[in-house]
Each structure stands twice: as C-alpha cells, then as structure tokens.
N, C-alpha and C positions, 0 to 999 in steps of 0.2 A: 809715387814719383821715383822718380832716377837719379842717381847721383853719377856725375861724370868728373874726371880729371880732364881737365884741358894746357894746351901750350900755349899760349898766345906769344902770338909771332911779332912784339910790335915792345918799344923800350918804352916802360910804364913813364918816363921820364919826358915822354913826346906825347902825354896827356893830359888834356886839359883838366887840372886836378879841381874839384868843384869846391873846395873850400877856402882854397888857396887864394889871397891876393894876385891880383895883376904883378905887382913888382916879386912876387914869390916865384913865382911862373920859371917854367924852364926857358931859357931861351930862343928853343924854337918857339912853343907856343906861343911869346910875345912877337915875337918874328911875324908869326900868322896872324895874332890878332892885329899887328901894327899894319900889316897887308892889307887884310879886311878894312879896316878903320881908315885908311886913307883912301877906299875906294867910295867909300861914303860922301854923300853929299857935305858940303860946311856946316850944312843946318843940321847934319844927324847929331842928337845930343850925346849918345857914346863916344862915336870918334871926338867931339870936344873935351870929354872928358878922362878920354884914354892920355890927351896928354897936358891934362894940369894934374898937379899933385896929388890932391883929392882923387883921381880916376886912381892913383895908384889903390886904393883901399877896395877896388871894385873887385869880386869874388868870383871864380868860374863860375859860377852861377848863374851870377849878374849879367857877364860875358855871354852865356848860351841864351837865357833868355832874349838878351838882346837881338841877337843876331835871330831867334826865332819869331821875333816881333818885326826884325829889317824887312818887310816887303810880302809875308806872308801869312795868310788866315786858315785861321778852320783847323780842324784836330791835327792836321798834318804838319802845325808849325814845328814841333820836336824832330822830325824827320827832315825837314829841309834844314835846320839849325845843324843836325848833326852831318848833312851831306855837305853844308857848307865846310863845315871845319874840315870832313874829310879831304875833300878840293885842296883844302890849305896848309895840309900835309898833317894834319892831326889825327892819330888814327884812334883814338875814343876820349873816354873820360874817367878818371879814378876818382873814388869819396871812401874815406875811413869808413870801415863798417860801425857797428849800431856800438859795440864797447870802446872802440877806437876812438869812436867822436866823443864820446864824452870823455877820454883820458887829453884828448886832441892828438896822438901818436896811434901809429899803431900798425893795423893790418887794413888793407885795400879791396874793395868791391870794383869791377871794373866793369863798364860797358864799351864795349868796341864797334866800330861803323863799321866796320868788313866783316863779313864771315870767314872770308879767304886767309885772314889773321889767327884765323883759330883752330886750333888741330886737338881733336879730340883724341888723347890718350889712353883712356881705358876707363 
C-alpha cells in the first residue's frame, strides 16, 4: 500500500459529523438538512421528526441513512445519499477514528463527496 498526505479543500466544520446529534450539528449542515427535510413529503417520518424534540437526538448517521433510504434502492443507496448532501452544500462526512471514539474526543477520519476537494500533497 501507499501512504499519501493529502489537503482537503473543504471546512471540516461543513461536515456532516456522523456521531454528532442533529442539535450538535454545525449550522450549515442543519441548514441543509432542514432544506432536505421540508422537501419531503408530511408523511416522511424524518422530516416529522427533524422537528420535535426527540428528532433533536437523531445522529449523522441516522441523517445519511435516511436520506439513503428517501427514494432509493440497491447497493448504490450510500452514493446517492452522499450526492444528495453534496447538492446541499455538504462536502463529506467526519467520524472519530477507532481511539477517538471510545475517548469520544479526539482525531477525525474523513470521507469527502468530491475529489476536486482533495489535493494530494506528497
């Protein structure tokens, strides 16, 4: 294997953070999800839930699964989940790596929806 340094061109801060609550969320990414969520039908149980209380507890996670269950099948639901958020100004997703999570702080593993965001350094 290879090891690369890369730049990512994109504010970790405008990422859907996968462990994080809904109400944790930066505020664009609530931004985008409150976008999403009100193009939803009344009957989508996400958007009902995005704004009672309760929805506050719901996890990036929660959030991407959802949206890759909104309207879509077959292996390829993670790629249109992830192209939606793109659309919605989200340019990927951060989660604590493997020591991180179990401190709950820490250092970030990232996955980005562009490649264009990414400039390999050396």
């Amino acid at each position: 294997g290879n090891v690369y340094e890369v730049e990512i061109n994109a504010d970790p801060e405008d990422m859907l953070d996968w462990d994080k609550p809904l109400s944790r969320q930066s505020a664009k990414v609530r931004a985008a999800v409150d976008k999403w969520a009100q193009a939803q039908p009344e009957s989508s149980n996400l958007a009902n839930l995005i704004y009672m209380p309760s929805g506050q507890r719901l996890k990036g996670s929660d959030i991407y699964s959802s949206i890759a269950k909104k309207g879509f099948s077959g292996f390829k639901e993670g790629r249109a989940a992830s192209e939606k958020l793109a659309s919605l100004g989200i340019p990927g997703i951060r989660y604590l790596d493997g020591d991180s999570r179990k401190a709950g702080h820490g250092t970030y593993n990232y996955v980005i929806f562009d490649e264009d965001l990414v400039t390999i350094v050396s």
